[in-house]
N, C-alpha and C positions, 0 to 999 in steps of 0.2 A: 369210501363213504362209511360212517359211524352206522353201525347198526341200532336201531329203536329198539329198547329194551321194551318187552311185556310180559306180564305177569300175568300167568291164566292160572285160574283158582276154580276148580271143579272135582268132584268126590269121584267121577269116572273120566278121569285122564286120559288113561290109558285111549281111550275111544276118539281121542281129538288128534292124533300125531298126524294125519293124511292135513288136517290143520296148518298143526307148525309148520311144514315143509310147503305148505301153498306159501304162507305167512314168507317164510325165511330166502326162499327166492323172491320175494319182493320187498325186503329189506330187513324185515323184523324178527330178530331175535327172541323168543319165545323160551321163558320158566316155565314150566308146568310143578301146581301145587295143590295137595290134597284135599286141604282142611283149610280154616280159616284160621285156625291160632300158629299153623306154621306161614301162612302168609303174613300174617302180622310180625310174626319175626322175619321173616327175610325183607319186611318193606321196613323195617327198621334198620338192619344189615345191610341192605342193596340199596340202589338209583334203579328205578324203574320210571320208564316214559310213560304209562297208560296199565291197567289192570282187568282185565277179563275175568266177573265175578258169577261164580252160579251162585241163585239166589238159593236153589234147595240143598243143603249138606248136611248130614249128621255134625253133633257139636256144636258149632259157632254156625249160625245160618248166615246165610248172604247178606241183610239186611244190617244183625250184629257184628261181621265181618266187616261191611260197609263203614260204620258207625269207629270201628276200630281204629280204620284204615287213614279216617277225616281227623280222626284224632292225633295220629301220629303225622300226617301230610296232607293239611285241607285242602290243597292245592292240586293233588295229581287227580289227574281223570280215573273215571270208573265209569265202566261198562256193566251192567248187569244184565245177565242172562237168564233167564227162567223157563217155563212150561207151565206157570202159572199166570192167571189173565186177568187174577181179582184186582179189581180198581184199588183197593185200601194199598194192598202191596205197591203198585206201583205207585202212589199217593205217598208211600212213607218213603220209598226210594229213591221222587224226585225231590222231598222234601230236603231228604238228605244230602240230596246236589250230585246228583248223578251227573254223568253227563252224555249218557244217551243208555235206551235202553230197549235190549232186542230180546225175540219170542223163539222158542226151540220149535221146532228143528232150524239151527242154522245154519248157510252153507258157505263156503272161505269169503266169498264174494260178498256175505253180506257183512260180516267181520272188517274186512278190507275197506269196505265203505265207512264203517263207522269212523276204524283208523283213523283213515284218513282226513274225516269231517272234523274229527277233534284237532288230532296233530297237526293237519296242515290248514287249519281253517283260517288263521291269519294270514299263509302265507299265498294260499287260495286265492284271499281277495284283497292279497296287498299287489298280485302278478293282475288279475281283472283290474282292480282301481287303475292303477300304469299304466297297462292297455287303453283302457276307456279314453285317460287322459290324452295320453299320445294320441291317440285318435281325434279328439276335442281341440287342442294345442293349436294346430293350423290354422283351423275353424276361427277360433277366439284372437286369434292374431288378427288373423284378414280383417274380421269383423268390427276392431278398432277403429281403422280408418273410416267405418260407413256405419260411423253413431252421428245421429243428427240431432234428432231430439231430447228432452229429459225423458221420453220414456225407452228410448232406446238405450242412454245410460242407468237406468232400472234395470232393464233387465240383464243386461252386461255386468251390472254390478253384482248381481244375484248370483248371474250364473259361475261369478269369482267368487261370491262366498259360497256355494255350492262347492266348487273345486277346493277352496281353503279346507272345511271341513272333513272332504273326504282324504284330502291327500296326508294333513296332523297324523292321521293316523298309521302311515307307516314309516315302519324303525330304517328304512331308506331314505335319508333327508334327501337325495340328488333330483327328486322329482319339483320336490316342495321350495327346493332353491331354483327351480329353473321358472314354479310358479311365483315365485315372489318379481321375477323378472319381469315378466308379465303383469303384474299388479302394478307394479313401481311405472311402467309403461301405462299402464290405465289412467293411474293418479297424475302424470304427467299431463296429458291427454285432454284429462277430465278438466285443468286447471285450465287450459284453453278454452275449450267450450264453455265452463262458467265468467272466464274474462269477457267472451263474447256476447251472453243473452243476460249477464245478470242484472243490468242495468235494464235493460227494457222490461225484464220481470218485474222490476221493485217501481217501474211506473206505471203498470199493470198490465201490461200486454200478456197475452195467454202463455202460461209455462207451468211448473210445478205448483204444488198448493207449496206455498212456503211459511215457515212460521206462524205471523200474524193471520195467516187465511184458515189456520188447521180449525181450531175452535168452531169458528162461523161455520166452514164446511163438511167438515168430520164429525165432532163433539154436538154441537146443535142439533142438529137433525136425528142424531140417536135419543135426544129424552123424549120422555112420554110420560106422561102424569100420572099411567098406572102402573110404572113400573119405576122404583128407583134406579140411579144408576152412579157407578162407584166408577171415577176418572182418576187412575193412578198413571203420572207425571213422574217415572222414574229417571231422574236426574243424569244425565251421562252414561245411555243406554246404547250401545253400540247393536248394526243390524245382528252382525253374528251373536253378541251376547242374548239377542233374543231367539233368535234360533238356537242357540244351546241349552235356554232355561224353559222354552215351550214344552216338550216331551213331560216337564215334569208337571206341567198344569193337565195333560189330557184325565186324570181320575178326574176332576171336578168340573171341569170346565172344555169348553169347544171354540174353536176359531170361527164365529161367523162370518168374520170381516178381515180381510187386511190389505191396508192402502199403505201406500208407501209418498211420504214426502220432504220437502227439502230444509234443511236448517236455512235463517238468514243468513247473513256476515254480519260481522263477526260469528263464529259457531260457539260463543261462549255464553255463561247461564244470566247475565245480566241483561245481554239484548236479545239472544234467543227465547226464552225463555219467559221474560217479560213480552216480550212482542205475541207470546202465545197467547198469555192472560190479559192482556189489553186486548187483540185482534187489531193493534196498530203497529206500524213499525217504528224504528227507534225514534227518527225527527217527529212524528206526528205524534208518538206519547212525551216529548221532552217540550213540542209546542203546546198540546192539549194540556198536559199534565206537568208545569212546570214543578208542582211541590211532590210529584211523586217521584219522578225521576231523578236519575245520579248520572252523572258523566263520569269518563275513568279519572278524574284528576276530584272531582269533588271527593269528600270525607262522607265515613258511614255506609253503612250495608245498600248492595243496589239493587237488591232482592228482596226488601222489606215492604214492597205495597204488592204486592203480587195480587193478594187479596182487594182490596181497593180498585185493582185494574182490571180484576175478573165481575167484582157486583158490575162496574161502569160497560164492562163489552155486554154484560147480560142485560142491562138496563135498554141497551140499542137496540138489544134484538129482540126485546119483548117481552121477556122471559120472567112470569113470576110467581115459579115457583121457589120455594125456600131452599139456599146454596149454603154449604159449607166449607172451610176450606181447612188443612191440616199439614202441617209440614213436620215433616219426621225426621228429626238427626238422631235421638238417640234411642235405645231398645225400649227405654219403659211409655213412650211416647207410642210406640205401635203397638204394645202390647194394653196401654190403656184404651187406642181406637178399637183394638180386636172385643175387647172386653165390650165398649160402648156401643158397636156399629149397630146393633138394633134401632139403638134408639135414633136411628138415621134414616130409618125404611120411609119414612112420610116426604122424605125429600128428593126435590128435583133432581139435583146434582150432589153429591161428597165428592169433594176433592182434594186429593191426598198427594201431598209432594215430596218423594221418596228418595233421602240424599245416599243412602250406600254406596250405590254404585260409583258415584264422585266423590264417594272420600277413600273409596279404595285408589283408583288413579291419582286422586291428590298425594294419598299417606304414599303412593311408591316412590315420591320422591325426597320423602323422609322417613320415612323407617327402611333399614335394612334389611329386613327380612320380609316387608313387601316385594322390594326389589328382586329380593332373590326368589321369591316364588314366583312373579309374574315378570321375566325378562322378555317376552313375545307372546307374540296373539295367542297362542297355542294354550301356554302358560295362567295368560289372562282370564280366557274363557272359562278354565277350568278352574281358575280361581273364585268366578263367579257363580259358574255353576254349586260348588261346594259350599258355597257362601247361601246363595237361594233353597238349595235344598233342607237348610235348617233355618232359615230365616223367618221373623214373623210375618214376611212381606208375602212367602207362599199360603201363612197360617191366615192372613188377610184376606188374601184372592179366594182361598178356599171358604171362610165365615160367610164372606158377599155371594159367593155361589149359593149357599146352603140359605142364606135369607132372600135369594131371589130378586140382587142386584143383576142389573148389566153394566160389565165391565169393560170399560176403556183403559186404553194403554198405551202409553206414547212415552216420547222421550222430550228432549230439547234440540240437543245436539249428539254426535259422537266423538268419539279418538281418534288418533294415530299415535303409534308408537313410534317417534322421531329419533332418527340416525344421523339427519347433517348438519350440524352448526354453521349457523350462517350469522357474519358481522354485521352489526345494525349500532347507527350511532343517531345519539338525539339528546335531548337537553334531558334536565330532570325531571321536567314534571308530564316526560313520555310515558307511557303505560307499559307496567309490567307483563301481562301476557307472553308468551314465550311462543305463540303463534300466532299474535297480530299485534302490533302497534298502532296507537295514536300518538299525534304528535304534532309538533310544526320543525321543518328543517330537517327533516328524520335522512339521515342517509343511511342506503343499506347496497345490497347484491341484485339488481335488477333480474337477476338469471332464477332468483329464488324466490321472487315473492309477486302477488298482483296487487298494484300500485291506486290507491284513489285518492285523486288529490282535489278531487270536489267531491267532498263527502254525500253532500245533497242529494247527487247522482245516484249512489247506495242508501238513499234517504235514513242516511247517520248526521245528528245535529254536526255541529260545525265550533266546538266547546275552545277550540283554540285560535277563533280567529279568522281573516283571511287566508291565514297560511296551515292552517288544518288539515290535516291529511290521514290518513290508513294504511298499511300495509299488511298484508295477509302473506302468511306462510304457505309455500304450495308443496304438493308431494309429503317426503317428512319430515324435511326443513324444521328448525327451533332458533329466532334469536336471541344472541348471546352478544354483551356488550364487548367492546376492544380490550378494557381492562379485566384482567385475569378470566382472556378468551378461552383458555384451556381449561381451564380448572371448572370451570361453569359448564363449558362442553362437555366434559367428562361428569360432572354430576347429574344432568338432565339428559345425556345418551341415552335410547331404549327405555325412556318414560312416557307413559300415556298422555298425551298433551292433546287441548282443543281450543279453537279459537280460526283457525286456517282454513285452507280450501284443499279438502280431498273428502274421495270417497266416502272414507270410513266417517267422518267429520259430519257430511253436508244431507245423504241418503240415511232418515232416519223411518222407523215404525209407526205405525198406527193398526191398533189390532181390536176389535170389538169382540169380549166373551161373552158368552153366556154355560150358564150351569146344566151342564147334563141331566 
């Protein structure tokens, strides 16, 4: 076993050796150094694991020692040691990025402990994470077979992104490939149960609040005439991606609420999405609203009355106070709402439709260097995160705190990062989607997809006919026409796609903030 280099820096040395010899039978290697300007050279000269700093020495004190130390290797740990207890001092020494820091008189044991908290803190809770899981692993198996309802797929789903989350994080992918088994077994799963109840949901028999219901049952019930309230619709929000970008809203804001419910089918932004801002589903706004609506074979944006479909769902329900609505694709668009949102506080509802998040998953399937940053979940998340943290969407959320909005926040649909190309053949004016088709004649892989060939059933219009039909991707299926089936397979491998029936897809957010 490699001994742990450390580097102990104190003006009386000599008085620590009873130290190094606890230290060195328990692995660690120990320098002992006088001064701080000979530690600064030997941590330019050596590899040291971790550094043992007295804060008080003649010459360089601990603190300018400190400062030396970050300067030549921001990176290695520092311990500071002192007999002094003044706040300022430790104030400048966390400031400095200590990484722990202990009071004299110390004794081996308590050294040993710090050690360790630093050095082995990763591998600490990457051996508990493993444990926890292997313990959990059983559990979550068994409990597969005995989900009955959508609320018991809630929380099954949660408790895999719970696991997802924890287990990214360590540098042992073996755990994290035996959890993706398990997922890929859920998604499977999952597609049974929604072949089973989705039709009786979409004739309204009691199930998830889905699409068309979120608005009336979620969104309604939250305004209130004396308090604005800001409804941010970020467009292709996956669960995890909201549990990665929440931690960075708690300065400004709090979770008072969160519900959780279902996309329709298709999970894509034309009928999800519209079906939120009507509060109807697809055939009742293409009968209602024949000039607003688009089928996938008509021409022109099918996301252009959004606004129209949200005055007409607020006009039902009563509602009249003054609505706004905003859709954001490009930066100077949000940055002119952040500038404006005052002058928005007198109203009922702002509503703001936030495309980022989808045109990151879109761009990964043409830019190359999307691709390469986000090849898996892992990847993705972090991509979003990094994205949200400098975004105006957080400078947004925080403005609407600060002017004493309450905020909503939902999505349409989610993702899947699709691995299996599946052969789907149909004429041309079948819809492109790469996770559900419309069509008439459509032939495809029965083993891959759920089939509806009376659309009505899914209360989806019927735009092709008697012979009209749908098919949905399940798991993480994508299809790809016969002609140049590989080429196509291979460009949309490992790309964020929605439109299908899984988890990640179907199980979407609703979060109510308010400001701290």
């Amino acid at each position: 076993m490699n001994l742990i280099k450390v580097l102990w820096v104190d003006d009386e040395i000599e008085m620590l050796k009873p130290h190094f010899l606890f230290l060195k039978e328990r692995g660690y290697e120990t320098s002992p150094c006088t001064n701080g300007l000979d530690a600064l050279d030997l941590i330019q000269k050596e590899t040291f694991d971790i550094v043992l700093l007295d804060e008080n020495m003649p010459g360089l004190n601990g603190l300018e020692t400190l400062d030396g130390i970050k300067n030549i290797n921001p990176d290695l740990p520092v311990v500071m040691i002192t007999k002094n207890e003044e706040e300022h001092i430790m104030e400048e020494a966390i400031g400095a990025k200590i990484s722990d820091y202990l009071i004299k008189p110390v004794n081996p044991n308590q050294i040993l402990l710090s050690l360790k908290k630093i050095l082995n803190h990763k591998t600490l809770i990457a051996d508990k994470t493993t444990q926890n899981y292997q313990q959990q692993f059983k559990e979550i198996s068994l409990s597969l077979s005995n989900l009955v309802t959508h609320e018991d797929w809630i929380e099954h789903f949660k408790k895999l992104m719970y696991w997802e989350l924890e287990l990214e994080s360590l540098e042992d992918s073996s755990m994290f490939e035996i959890f993706e088994t398990q997922m890929k077994e859920a998604n499977i799963q999952f597609a049974k149960f929604i072949e089973t109840y989705y039709e009786n949901w979409m004739k309204g028999n009691s199930g998830p609040v889905l699409s068309h219901q979120v608005f009336r049952k979620f969104v309604f019930p939250e305004l209130n005439k004396h308090q604005p309230t800001l409804l941010l619709m970020i467009d292709n929000l996956r669960f995890d991606q909201w549990r990665t970008i929440q931690p960075e809203l708690k300065k400004y804001c709090k979770v008072a609420r969160e519900e959780t419910c279902f996309s329709i089918l298709p999970t894509a932004t034309q009928y999800a999405r519209n079906a939120f801002f009507a509060g109807l589903t697809p055939l009742e706004m293409s009968n209602r609203f024949p000039q607003w609506w688009k089928n996938d074979i008509d021409e022109g944006g099918k996301n252009v009355h959004e606004l129209d479909f949200l005055k007409a769902q607020c006009e039902r329900l009563g509602m009249e106070l003054p609505i706004s609505y905003h859709k954001i694709t490009q930066l100077n668009q949000s940055q002119q709402l952040i500038k404006n949102l005052q002058n928005h506080t007198h109203e009922g509802l702002t509503t703001v439709v936030y495309n980022f998040v989808d045109m990151i998953s879109h761009a990964k399937t043409e830019m190359e260097v999307i691709k390469e940053l986000a090849p898996d979940n892992k990847a993705y998340r972090s991509l979003t995160l990094s994205w949200f943290k400098n975004s105006p969407l957080k400078d947004l959320i925080k403005k609407g705190c600060d002017l004493g909005f309450k905020i909503l926040l939902t999505t349409d649909h989610g993702t899947i990062n699709v691995g299996n190309p599946s052969e789907v053949i149909g004429d041309k004016e079948t819809s492109i989607n790469l996770r559900y088709k419309s069509g008439k004649s459509l032939t495809y892989e029965s083993k891959d997809v759920i089939a509806c060939k009376s659309p009505q059933d899914y209360q989806l219009p019927s735009f092709y006919g008697i012979n009209s039909s749908f098919v949905f991707a399940k798991s993480d299926a994508y299809f790809i026409y016969k002609n140049n089936f590989n080429q196509y397979a291979k460009l949309f491998k490992n790309t964020f796609q929605h439109g299908g029936v899984s988890l990640e897809e179907i199980i979407i957010p609703f979060v109510v903030l308010n400001s701290r």
